[in-house]
N, C-alpha and C positions, 0 to 999 in steps of 0.2 A: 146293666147300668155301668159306667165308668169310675174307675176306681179312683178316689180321692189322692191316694197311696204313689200309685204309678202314674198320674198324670203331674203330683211335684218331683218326681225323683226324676221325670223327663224334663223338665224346664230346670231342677237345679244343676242334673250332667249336664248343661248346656258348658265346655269349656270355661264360655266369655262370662261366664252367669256370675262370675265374684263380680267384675268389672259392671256389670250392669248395677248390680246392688249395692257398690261404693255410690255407683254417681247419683243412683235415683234417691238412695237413702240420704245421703247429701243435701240434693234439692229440697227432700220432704222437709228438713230444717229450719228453709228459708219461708216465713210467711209472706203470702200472696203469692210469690214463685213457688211453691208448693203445688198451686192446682194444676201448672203444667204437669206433673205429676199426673193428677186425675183423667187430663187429655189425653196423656200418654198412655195409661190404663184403659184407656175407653176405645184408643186405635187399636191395642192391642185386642182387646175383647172382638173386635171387627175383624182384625187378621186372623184370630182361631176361627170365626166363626166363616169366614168366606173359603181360610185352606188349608184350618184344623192344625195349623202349625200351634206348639205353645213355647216356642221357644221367644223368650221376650227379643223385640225389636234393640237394634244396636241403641245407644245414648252417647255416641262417640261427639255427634256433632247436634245436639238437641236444642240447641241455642238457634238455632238456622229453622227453627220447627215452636219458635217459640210461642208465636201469636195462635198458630193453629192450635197447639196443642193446648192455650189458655181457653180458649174461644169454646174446645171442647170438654174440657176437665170444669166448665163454667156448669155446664148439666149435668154432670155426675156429681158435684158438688151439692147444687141443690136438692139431689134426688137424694143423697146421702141425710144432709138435713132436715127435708121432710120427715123421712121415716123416722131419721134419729130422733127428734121432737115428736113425731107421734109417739114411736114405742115408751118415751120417756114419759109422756103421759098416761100412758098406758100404767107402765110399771110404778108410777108415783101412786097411780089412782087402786092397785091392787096392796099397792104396799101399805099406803094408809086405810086402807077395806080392811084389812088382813090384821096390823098393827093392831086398829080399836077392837078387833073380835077376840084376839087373844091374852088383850091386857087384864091382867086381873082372874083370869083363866086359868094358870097355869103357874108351880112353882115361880120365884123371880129368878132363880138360874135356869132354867126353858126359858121362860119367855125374855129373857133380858137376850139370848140367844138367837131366838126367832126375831125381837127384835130387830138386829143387828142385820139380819138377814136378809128382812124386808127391806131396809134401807138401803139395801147392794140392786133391790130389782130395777131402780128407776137408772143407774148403771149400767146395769147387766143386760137388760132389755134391748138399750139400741144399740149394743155393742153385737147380739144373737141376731138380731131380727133385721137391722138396716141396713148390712151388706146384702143377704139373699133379695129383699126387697126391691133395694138399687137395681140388684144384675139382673131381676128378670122386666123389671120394667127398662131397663140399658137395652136386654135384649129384646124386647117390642120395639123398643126406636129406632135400633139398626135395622128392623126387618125393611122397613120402609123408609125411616129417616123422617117419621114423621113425628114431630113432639105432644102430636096429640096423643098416641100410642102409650106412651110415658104416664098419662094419666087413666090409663084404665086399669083399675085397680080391683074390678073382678075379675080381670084374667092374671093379672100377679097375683091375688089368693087362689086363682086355680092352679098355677105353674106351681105356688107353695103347698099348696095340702095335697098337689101330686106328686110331690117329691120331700116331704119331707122328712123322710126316712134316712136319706142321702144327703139332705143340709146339716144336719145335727151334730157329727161328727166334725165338719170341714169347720162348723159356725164356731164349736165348741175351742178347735185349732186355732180358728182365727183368735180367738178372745185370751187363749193361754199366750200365743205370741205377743199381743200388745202387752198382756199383764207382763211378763218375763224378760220381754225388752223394755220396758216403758223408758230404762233410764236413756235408752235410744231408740227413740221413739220415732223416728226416722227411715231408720232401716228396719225394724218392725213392720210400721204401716207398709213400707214398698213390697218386703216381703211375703206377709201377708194375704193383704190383697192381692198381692202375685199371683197366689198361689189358691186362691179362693175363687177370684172373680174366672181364674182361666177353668178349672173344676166346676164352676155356674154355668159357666156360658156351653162349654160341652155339655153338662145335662141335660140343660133344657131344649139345648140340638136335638138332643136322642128324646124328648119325652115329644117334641114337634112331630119328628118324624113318626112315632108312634101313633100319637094321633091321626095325622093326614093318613098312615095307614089303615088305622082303622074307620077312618070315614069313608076311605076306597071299598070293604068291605062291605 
């Protein structure tokens, strides 16, 4: 399996790599100009996947790139929001499961504590779950470019509970970044997801090719 580790340390030696994350971190700023952002992440995720490069695409001239890259950061946008609204129901509906079982349960410094905890899950949730989600359903769409791909959502729980030994780690990354940057929150997210989506998109390379291999057997 691909190392989390050594696949950012190759995209952050990229020389031009500060230059890239001035200007994407920059954009991410700007709302609605932002999801060029997501388009940009989403060519990228194509350029690993077609020649395994992960050194991020220049942003010298990105403005010349703008409509495209809107047109396609429009689908990685909603895919982000899906999940992230699902997982947040999710985590609302365990938080308040969880809340009423242990009220009255437990000392009130436990549970005032547990409390508090639960009320982080409906946060925490699609902060863990709606990046890995995205990329593997990103990377069903690129296989063919077909947006129906996008909506199969048994084979994104299969690409997840086959790898999620190896998301956990990277998911856990992504979430201290946003936390630890938030007050730039900008060059967080570009970083980030940098450095997430191109570690997704190689896995689940390697867990295809595993398969097709052992179907040949």
């Amino acid at each position: 399996m691909p190392s989390f580790e050594e696949i950012s340390h190759r995209i952050i030696a990229d020389k031009r790599f500060a230059n890239k994350l001035l200007v994407g971190g920059l954009i991410c700023f700007v709302p609605v100009l932002n999801i060029v952002i997501l388009g940009y992440l989403q060519d990228y995720a194509r350029q690993i996947r077609q020649s395994g490069n992960v050194q991020l695409p220049s942003l010298e001239r990105w403005w010349m790139r703008t409509g495209y890259y809107f047109m396609e950061g429009l689908a990685l946008f909603v895919l982000l929001a899906i999940f992230s609204l699902a997982a947040g129901v999710i985590g609302w509906f365990i938080s308040s499961t969880l809340g009423l079982l242990f009220t009255g349960l437990l000392s009130p410094i436990i549970n005032s504590f547990l409390i508090e905890i639960f009320r982080l899950l409906p946060i925490g949730l699609p902060l863990l779950l709606a990046p890995p989600c995205s990329a593997a359903a990103l990377y069903l769409y690129q296989g063919r470019n077909n947006i129906q791909d996008m909506l199969r959502l048994d084979a994104v729980l299969r690409m997840l509970c086959a790898s999620w030994k190896s998301l956990l780690f990277p998911c856990l990354s992504l979430v201290g970044i946003m936390i630890v940057g938030a007050p730039l929150y900008g060059f967080a997210f570009f970083l980030g997801f940098s450095l997430v989506l191109a570690y997704f998109t190689i896995l689940f390379g390697v867990l295809e090719k595993e398969r097709k291999r052992e179907e040949e057997i």
